[in-house]
C-alpha positions in Angstrom: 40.5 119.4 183.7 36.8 119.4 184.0 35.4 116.6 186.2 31.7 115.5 185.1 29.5 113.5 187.7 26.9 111.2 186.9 24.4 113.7 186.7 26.6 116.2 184.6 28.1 113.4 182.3 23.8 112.8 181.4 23.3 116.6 181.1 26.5 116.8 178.5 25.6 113.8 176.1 22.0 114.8 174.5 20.8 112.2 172.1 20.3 114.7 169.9 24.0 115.8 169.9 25.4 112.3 170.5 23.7 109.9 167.9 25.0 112.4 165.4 28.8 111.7 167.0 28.7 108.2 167.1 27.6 108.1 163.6 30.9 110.1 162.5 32.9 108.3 164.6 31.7 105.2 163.3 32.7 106.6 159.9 36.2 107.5 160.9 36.9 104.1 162.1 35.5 102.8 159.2 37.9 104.8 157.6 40.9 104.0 159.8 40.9 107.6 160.7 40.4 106.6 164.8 42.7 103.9 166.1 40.7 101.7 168.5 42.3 98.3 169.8 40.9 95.9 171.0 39.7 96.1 174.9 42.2 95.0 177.4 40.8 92.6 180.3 42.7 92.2 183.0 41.2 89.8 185.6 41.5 90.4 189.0 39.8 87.5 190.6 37.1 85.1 190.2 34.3 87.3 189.9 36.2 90.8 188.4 37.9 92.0 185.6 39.1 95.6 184.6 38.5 96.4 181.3 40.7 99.5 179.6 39.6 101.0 176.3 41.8 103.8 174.3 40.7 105.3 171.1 42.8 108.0 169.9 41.9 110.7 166.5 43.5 113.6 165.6 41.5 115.8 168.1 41.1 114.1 171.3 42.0 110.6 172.6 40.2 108.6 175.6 40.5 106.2 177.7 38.0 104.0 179.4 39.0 102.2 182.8 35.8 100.3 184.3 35.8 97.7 187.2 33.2 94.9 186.9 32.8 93.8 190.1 29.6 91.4 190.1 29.5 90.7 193.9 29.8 94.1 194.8 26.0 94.2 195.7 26.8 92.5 198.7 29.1 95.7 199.6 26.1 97.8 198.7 28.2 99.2 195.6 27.5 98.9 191.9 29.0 96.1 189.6 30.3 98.3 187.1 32.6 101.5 188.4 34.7 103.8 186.1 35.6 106.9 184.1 37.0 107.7 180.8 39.4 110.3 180.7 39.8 112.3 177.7 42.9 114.1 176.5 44.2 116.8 173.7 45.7 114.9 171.1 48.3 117.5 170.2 49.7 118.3 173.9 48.6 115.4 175.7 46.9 117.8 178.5 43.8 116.8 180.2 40.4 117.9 179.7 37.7 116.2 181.0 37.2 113.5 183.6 33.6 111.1 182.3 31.3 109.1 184.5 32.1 105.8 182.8 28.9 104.4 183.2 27.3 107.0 182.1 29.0 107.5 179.3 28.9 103.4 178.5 25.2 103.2 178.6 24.8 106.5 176.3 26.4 106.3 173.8 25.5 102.6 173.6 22.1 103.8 173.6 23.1 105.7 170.5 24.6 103.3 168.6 21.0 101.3 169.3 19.1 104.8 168.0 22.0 104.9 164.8 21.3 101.3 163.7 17.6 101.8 164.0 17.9 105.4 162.3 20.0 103.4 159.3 18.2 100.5 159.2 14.4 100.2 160.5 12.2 100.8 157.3 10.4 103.7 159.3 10.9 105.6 162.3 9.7 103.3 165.4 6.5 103.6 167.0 6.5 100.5 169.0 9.2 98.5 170.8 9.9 95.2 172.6 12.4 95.4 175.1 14.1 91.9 176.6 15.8 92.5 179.6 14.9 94.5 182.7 18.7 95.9 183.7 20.8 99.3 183.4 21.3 99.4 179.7 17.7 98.2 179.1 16.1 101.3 181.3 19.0 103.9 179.3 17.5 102.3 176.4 13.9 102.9 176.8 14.7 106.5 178.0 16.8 107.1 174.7 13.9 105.6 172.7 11.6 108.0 174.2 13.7 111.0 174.2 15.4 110.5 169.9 12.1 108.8 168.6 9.3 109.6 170.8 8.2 105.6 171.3 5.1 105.8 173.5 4.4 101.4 172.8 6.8 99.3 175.3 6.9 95.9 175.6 8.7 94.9 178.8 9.7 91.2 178.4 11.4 90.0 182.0 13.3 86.7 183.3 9.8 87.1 185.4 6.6 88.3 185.2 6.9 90.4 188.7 10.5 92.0 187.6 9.3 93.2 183.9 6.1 94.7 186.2 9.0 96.5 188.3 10.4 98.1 185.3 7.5 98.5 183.6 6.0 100.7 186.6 9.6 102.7 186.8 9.6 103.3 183.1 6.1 104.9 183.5 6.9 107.2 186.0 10.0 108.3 184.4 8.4 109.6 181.9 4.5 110.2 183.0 3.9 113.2 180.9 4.5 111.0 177.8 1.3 108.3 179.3 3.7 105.5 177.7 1.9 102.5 177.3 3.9 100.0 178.9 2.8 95.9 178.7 5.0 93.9 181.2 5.9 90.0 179.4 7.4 87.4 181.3 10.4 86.4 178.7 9.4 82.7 178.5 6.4 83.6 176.9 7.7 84.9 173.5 7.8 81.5 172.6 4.5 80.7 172.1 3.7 84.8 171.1 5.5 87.4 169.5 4.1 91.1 169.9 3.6 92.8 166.8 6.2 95.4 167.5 8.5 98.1 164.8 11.9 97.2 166.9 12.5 94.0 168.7 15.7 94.7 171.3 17.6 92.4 173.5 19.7 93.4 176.5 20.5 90.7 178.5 23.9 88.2 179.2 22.0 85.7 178.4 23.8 82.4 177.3 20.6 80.8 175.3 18.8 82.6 172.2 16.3 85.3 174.1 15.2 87.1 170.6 12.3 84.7 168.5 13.6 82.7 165.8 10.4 84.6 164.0 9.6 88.1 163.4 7.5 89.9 161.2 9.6 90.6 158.4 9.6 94.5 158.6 10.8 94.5 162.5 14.2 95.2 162.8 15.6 92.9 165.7 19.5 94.0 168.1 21.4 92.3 169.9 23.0 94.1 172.5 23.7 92.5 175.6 25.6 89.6 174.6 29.3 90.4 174.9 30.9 87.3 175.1 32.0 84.2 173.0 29.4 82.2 175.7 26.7 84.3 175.4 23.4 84.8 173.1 20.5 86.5 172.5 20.0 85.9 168.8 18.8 82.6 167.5 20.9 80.9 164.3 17.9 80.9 162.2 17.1 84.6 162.4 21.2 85.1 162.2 21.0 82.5 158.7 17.8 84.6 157.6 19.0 88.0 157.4 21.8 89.9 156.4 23.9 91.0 159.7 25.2 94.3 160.5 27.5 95.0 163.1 28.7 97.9 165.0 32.7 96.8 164.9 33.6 93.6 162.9 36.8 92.9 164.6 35.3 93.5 168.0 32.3 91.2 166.8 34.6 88.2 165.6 35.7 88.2 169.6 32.6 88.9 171.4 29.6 88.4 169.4 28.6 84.5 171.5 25.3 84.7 168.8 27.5 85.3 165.7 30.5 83.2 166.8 27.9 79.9 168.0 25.5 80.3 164.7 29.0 79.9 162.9 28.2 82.8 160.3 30.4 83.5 157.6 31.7 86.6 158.3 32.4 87.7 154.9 28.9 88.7 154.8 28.6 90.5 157.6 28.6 94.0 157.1 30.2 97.1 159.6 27.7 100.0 160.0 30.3 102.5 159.6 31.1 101.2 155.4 26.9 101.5 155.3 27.2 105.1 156.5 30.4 105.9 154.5 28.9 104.3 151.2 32.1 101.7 151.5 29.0 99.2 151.4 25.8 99.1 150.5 22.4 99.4 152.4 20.8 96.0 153.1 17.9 95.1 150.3 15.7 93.8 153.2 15.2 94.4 157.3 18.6 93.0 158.3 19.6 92.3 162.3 22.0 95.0 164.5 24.4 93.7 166.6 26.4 95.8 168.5 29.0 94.8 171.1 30.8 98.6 171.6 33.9 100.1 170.7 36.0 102.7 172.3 35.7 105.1 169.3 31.6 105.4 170.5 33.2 106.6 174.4 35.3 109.3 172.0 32.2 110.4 170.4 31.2 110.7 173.4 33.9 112.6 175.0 33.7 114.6 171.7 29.7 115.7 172.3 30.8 116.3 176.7 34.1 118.5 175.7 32.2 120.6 173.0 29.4 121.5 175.3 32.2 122.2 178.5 33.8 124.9 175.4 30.3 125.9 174.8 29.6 127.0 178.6 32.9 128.8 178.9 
């Protein structure tokens, strides 16, 4: 069994290999042909939960075990801590060991560059960012690395923090001369950038995402993950046609879906766009996403292929 750090879990899932993967494992779910429950959580106290995620197809199944520990920066250790193991279907024998949050901020990336790739009316040149955390920095670097977006908008709980992140994200990638404009969040109310992709990736429990957007911008929701969170307003969610990454994992987790009381009948998986099961959306719809175990398998699927490759 190969064990992957952090560093060699990055160097094993390319965007360029693993938006590719996601999209047919989002197919083969769609098709029942990966069986994905739903995520275990398991609480261990007040403040922690572990959270176990199989997906199993007729190559290779996973398993993601990941501790959220939000205190833990007290202890000087991250909040979230885990791996995803990944096994031969046939034999059962091991084959790789994943840095799970590596691999959960990648190929949730992905499924952001998939849903944009389906569903933006044009490739993105411009994008504005809400949220200043992990998955919002794996974004950005995603966006830059699949798309080539140069135009950020940082939008922060404050001012000084979206400056922070804004100033990171340009060193990270100074070749590229981003231009990076730090927002203090508050102030999307009174103005919205002008921007191609409006994303949200917070845990926030009130709407972060404007009620109105230019009608070509295509607006995700990805940091929301539970019933009492939200990032997208109802009126957008009442607006627009609604695409999802997972349905059933939506109907649980989706706080912005589940508190705007959609009807659910009408909200679309991305997989049945992708397999033809359903058709594409008319106009600029809204992507929310709130993970699935099949993406860490398409995942382990891009990391395994590349370990066979070197050998």
């Amino acid at each position: 069994m190969q064990i992957f750090s952090r560093d060699q879990t990055i160097q094993a899932l390319p965007y360029s290999r693993l938006v590719p993967a996601v999209a047919e494992a989002a197919k083969q779910l769609a098709a029942g042909v990966i069986t994905a429950p739903d995520r275990q959580v398991v609480p261990i106290d007040a403040d922690s939960v572990l959270l176990s995620m199989p997906a199993i197809a007729a190559d290779i199944g996973v398993t993601k075990l990941i501790t959220v520990h939000s205190k833990n920066a007290r202890h000087g250790l991250p909040a979230i801590q885990g791996e995803v193991i990944v096994f031969d279907t046939a034999t059962g024998r091991r084959l790789a060991l994943l840095d799970g949050p590596t691999v959960t901020a990648r190929r949730t990336a992905a499924m952001t560059l998939l849903g944009i790739e389906t569903l933006a009316p044009k490739r993105p040149a411009s994008v504005l960012i809400i949220g200043t955390g992990t998955q919002a920095a794996a974004h950005c670097d995603a966006l830059v690395d699949y798309f080539g977006v140069c135009d950020f908008r940082i939008a922060g709980t404050t001012l000084a923090s979206a400056e922070t992140f804004a100033a990171a994200l340009r060193a990270r990638h100074a070749p590229a001369a981003l231009q990076v404009e730090a927002l203090a969040a508050g102030s999307l109310r009174q103005v919205v950038p002008q921007t191609d992709v409006i994303i949200a990736l917070t845990t926030s429990g009130v709407p972060v995402i404007p009620a109105r957007i230019a009608a070509q911008t295509l607006a995700v929701g990805v940091g929301a993950f539970k019933p009492d969170m939200a990032e997208f307003p109802p009126e957008l969610l009442h607006e627009r046609q609604i695409i999802v990454d997972d349905l059933d994992g939506a109907k649980h987790e989706a706080g912005d879906l589940i508190q705007a009381g959609v009807d659910w009948s009408k909200v679309t998986p991305l997989g049945d766009i992708l397999s033809g099961k359903a058709a594409r959306p008319s106009g600029v719809p809204v992507f929310k996403t709130v993970g699935q175990a099949a993406w860490d398998l398409a995942a382990a699927r891009v990391a395994t292929a590349s370990l066979q490759h070197s050998s």
